[in-house]
C-alpha angles and dihedrals in degrees: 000000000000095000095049093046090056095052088051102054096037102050126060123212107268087066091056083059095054138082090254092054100045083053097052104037082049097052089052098050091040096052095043092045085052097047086046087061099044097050091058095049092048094058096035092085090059119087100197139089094271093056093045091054086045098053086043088055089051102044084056096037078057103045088049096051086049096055086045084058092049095057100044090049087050101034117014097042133080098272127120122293121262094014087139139030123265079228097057087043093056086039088054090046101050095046082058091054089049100046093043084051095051080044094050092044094046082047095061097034080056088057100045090053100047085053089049089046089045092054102036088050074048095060111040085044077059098043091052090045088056087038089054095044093049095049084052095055092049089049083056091047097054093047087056086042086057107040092054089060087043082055095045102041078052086054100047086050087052100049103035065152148313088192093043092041089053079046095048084050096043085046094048091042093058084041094062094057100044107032113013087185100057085041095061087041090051086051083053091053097048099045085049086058096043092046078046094052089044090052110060097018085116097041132102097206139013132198117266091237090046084047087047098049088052090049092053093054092047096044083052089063095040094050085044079061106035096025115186087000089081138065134186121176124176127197115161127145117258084232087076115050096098096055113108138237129169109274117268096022091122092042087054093050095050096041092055094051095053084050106056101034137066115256111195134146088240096049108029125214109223129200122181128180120196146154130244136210091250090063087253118144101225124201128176136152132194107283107234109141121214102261091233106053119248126238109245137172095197099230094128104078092019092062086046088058094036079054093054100046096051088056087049090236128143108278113246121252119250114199132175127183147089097048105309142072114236125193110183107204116205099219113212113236088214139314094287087075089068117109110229102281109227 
C-alpha cells in the first residue's frame, strides 16, 4: 500500500502514459500480485487460525491489486477519454482503499497472533524445562533418600550390635562355668545370627521362615540374658511363610522393645508375633516404659519405613495405646510386586 501510495503522489500523469510508467506499473502489479498467490499458497498449507488470517490478507492484497489494474487499464492508461464514469472510477478507487486496508488489518492481526503463538510456545518450552529440572532434582533427592537408608540399614548389620554382640560374650563367658551344654548351644544360636547377618546383608527382602528363623535364634541369646523377663510367642499360618519383608525387620522390632521397656522376672516383657486375615505380619509387645528415659535416634522404625517406601510398598501402621505397642507389617506376595528400582 506504501509503495503504491508513493508512486501515486510522485508521478504525474503523463508519466503513467509513458514506457517507463507501464514498466513500472507492470512490475509492480505484477510483483504484488505475485507475492498475493504465494502467500496463499504459502498458508494454505496451514490448517489453523494464522494461516486462515493469512490466506484472508492476501485474497484481499490480491483483489486489490487486481481493481487497481482495472483502473489503470481504464483510466491511466492510453485509452479514449471518457471510456469509463467519474463515478465508477471513485467507486474503483475506493474499493482499492478498502481492500488494502482489510489487507493491511488481516495482515497485523496475523502478526499479533504469531507473536502470541511465539511466546506462548516460549513459555510452556520454559515451563517444561523447569518441569523437567524439578523432576530431576527430586529424582536426586529419592536416590539420597535411598542411599541413606542403604547407609543406615549397613550400619544396623554392622552393629547388631556391638553392644549385643559384648552381652552375648559376657552371657556365653558366665555359661561356660556354670552349664557347658547351654553354652555350646548359645554358641549355636549366635553363629546362626551372624551367618544370618552375612547372608542377607546384600539383599532387599527375605522370606518371612528364613526372618523367623533369624528371630528364634536372636530371641535364644537374648532369653539366655533376660531369662523369665522375657517372652516371645509366634503364631503365624503356615500360608504365609514365603511372603517377603526386608531382612532384620523382626530383629529391629524386638531390639527396640527391649530397649525401651523394662524386662524383669516380676513384670514380663511380652512379644508376640502373629498373622492376620488381612496377610499382615503383626508384632506387639506389653507397653512398661523404662522409668529413666532412654536415649534413642530414632533410625529403627524409621529404617523400617525408609525400607518400605524404596520397595514402593504400603507403609506399615504404627499404633500405640492402650497398653501395647502394635507394628503392622505389609508382607510382599513376590518380587513382581516391586516397583522398577532407579
Amino acid at each position: 500500500m506504501l509503495i503504491n501510495v508513493g508512486l501515486f503522489s510522485l508521478s504525474d500523469e503523463n508519466w503513467y502514459r509513458s514506457v517507463a510508467g507501464h514498466i513500472v506499473s507492470g512490475v509492480y502489479w505484477c510483483l504484488m500480485i505475485g507475492i498475493s498467490v504465494m502467500g496463499i499458497g504459502i498458508a494454505a498449507r496451514r490448517k489453523d487460525a494464522i494461516g486462515k488470517t493469512f490466506i484472508m490478507g492476501s485474497v484481499f492484497m490480491l483483489l486489490s491489486e487486481l481493481n487497481v489494474l482495472v483502473y489503470a487499464l481504464l483510466h491511466r492508461w492510453p485509452f479514449p477519454d471518457n471510456v469509463v464514469s467519474i463515478d465508477l472510477q471513485r467507486q474503483l478507487l475506493w474499493g482499492e482503499r478498502i481492500l488494502e486496508l482489510l489487507s493491511f488489518s488481516l495482515c497485523l492481526v496475523f502478526y499479533q497472533r504469531y507473536v502470541a503463538v511465539t511466546k506462548a510456545v516460549e513459555q510452556t518450552q520454559l515451563a517444561e524445562q523447569i518441569k523437567q529440572e524439578r523432576l530431576e532434582a527430586e529424582l536426586a533427592m529419592q536416590r539420597l533418600e535411598q542411599e541413606k537408608t542403604n547407609v543406615q540399614l549397613r550400619a544396623l548389620q554392622a552393629q547388631v550390635n556391638p553392644h549385643f554382640l559384648f552381652n552375648s560374650l559376657n552371657s556365653l563367658s558366665a555359661l561356660i562355668d556354670d552349664d557347658q551344654g547351654r553354652a555350646s548351644h548359645f554358641v549355636d544360636q549366635l553363629s546362626q545370627v551372624y551367618r544370618y547377618l552375612l547372608r542377607t546383608s546384600n539383599q532387599a527382602l527375605t522370606t518371612l521362615a528364613s526372618e523367623l528363623d533369624f528371630i528364634e535364634s536372636y530371641y535364644h541369646l537374648l532369653k539366655t540374658r533376660h531369662g523369665s523377663g522375657l517372652t516371645l510367642t509366634v503364631q503365624v499360618n503356615p500360608a504365609y511363610q514365603a511372603k517377603l519383608l526386608p531382612p532384620f525387620t523382626l530383629q529391629l522390632l524386638v531390639e527396640n522393645a527391649v530397649k525401651h521397656n523394662i524386662v524383669l522376672a516380676n513384670e514380663p516383657l511380652r512379644i508376640n508375633i502373629v498373622t492376620d486375615d488381612a496377610g499382615y505380619l503383626v508384632v506387639s509387645n506389653n507397653l512398661q516404659r523404662k522409668r529413666t528415659p532412654v536415649l534413642s535416634n530414632g533410625v529403627g522404625l524409621s529404617t523400617i519405613l525408609a525400607q518400605y517406601q524404596k520397595l514402593d510398598q504400603l507403609p506399615p501402621d504404627i499404633i500405640e495405646g492402650e497398653g501395647r505397642f502394635t507394628v503392622r507389617l505389609p508382607l510382599i506376595e513376590s518380587l513382581s510386586e516391586l516397583a522398577p528400582q532407579q
